[in-house]
C-alpha positions as a Markdown table, in Angstrom:
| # | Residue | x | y | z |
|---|---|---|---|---|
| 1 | Unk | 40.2 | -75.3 | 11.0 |
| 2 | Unk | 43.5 | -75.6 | 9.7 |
| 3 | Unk | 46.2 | -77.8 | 10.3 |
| 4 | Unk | 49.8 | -76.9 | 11.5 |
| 5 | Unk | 51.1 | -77.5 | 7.3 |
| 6 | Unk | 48.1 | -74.8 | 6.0 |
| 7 | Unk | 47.8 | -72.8 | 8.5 |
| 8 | Unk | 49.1 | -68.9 | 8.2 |
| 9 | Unk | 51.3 | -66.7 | 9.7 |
| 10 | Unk | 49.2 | -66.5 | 12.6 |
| 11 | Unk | 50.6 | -70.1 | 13.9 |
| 12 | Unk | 54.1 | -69.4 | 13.4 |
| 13 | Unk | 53.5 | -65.8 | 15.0 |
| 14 | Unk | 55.9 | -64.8 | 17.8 |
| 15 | Unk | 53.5 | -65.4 | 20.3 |
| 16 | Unk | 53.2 | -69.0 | 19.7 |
| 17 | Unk | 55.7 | -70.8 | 21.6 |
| 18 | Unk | 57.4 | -74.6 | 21.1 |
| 19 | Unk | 55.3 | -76.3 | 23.9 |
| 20 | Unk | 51.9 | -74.9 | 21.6 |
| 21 | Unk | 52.9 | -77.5 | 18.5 |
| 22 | Unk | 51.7 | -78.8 | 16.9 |
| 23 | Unk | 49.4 | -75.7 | 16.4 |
| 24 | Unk | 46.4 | -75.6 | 14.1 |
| 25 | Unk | 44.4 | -72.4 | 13.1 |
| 26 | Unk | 40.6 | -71.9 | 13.7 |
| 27 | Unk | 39.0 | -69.3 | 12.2 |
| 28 | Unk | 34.6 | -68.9 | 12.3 |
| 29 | Unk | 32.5 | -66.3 | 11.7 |
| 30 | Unk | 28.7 | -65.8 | 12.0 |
| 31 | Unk | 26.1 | -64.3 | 9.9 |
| 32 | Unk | 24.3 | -61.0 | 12.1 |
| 33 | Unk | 21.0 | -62.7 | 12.5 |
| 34 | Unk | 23.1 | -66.0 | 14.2 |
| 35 | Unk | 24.9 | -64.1 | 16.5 |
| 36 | Unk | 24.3 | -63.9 | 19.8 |
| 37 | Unk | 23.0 | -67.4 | 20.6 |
| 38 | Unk | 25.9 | -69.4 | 21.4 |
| 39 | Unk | 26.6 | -71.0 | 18.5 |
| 40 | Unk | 30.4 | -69.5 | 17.8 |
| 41 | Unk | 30.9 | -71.1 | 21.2 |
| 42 | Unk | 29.3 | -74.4 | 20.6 |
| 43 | Unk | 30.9 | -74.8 | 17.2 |
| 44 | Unk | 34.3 | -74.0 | 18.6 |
| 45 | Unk | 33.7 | -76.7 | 21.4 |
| 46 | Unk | 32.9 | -78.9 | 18.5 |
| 47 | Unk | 36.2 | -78.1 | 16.4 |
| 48 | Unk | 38.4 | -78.9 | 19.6 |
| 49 | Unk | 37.0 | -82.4 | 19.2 |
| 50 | Unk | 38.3 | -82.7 | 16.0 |
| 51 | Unk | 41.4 | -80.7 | 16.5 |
| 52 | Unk | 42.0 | -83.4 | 19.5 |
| 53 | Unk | 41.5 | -86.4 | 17.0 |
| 54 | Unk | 43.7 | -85.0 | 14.7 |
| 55 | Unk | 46.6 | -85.3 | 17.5 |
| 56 | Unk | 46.7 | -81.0 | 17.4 |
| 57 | Unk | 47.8 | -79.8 | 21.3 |
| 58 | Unk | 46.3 | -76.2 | 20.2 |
| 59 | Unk | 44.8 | -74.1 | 18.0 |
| 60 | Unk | 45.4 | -70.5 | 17.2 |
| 61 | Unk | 42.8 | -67.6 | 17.1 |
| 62 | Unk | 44.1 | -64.4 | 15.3 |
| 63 | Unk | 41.0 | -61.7 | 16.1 |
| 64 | Unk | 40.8 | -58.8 | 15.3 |
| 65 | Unk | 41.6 | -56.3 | 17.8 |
| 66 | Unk | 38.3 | -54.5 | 18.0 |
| 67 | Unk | 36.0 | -57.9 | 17.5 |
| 68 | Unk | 34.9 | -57.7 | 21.2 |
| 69 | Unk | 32.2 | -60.9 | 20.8 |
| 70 | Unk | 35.5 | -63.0 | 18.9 |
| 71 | Unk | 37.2 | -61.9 | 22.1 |
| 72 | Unk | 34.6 | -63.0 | 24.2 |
| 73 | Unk | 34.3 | -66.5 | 22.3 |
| 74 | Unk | 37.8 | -66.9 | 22.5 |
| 75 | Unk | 38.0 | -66.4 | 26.2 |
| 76 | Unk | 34.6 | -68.1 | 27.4 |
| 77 | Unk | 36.3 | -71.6 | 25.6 |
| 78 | Unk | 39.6 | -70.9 | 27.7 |
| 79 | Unk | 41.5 | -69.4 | 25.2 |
| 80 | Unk | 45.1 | -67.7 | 26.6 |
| 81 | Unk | 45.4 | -64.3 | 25.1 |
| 82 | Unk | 49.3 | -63.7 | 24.2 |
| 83 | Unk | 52.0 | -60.8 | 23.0 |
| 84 | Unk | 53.0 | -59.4 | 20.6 |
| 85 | Unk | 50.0 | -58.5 | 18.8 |
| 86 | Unk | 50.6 | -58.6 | 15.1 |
| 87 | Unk | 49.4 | -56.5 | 12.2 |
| 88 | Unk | 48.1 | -57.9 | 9.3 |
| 89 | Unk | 47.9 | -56.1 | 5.7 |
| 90 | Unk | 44.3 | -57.4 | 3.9 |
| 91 | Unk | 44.3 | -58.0 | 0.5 |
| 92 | Unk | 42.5 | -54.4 | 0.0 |
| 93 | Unk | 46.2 | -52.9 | 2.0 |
| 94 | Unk | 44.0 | -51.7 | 4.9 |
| 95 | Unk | 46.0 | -52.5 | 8.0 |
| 96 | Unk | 44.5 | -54.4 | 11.4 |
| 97 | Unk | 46.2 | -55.5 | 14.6 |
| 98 | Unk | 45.6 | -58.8 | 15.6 |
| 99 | Unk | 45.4 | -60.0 | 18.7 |
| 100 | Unk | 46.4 | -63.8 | 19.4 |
| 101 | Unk | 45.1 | -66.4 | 21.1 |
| 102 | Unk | 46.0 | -69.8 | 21.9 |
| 103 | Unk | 43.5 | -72.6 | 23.0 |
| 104 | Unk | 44.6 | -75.8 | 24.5 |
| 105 | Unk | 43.2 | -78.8 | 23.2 |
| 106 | Unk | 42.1 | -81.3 | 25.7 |
């Protein structure tokens, strides 16, 4: 996680609005043989804990277009999905569109 001063372009993104801040930035990833147990979903649950302590009203998920299960983790924790999508240059110039989400913190 990522708070609102480290976090990327993702949290100042056009589909972030005022009433999100202050916004941090989650970002998690699994290794193959982890996936599909509920753990991406368990560890986000955790990270909103800490997100909550550290006085954060949301965090920002910028996934990949075509990461279905990221999608899916996003959305089962009650993630909003917003426009515009962006697209994002890696550091190897291949271009993705990312999709945004934006998770209340409770």
């Amino acid at each position: 996680m990522r708070l609102p001063e480290s976090a990327s372009e993702a949290v100042r993104c056009a589909a972030v609005r005022a009433s999100d801040q202050p916004a941090g930035e989650l970002s998690y990833w699994l290794l193959p043989e982890a996936r599909g147990r509920g753990l991406a979903f368990a560890a986000v649950s955790e990270m909103m804990k800490i997100a909550a302590d550290a006085g954060l009203k949301s965090l920002v998920l910028d996934i990949e277009e075509e990461n279905a299960a990221s999608i899916r983790v996003a959305e089962r924790v009650g993630a909003e999905r917003r426009t515009p999508s962006r697209a994002h240059t890696d550091r190897f110039g291949e271009r993705w569109t990312m999709v945004v989400y934006v998770l209340p913190v409770r």
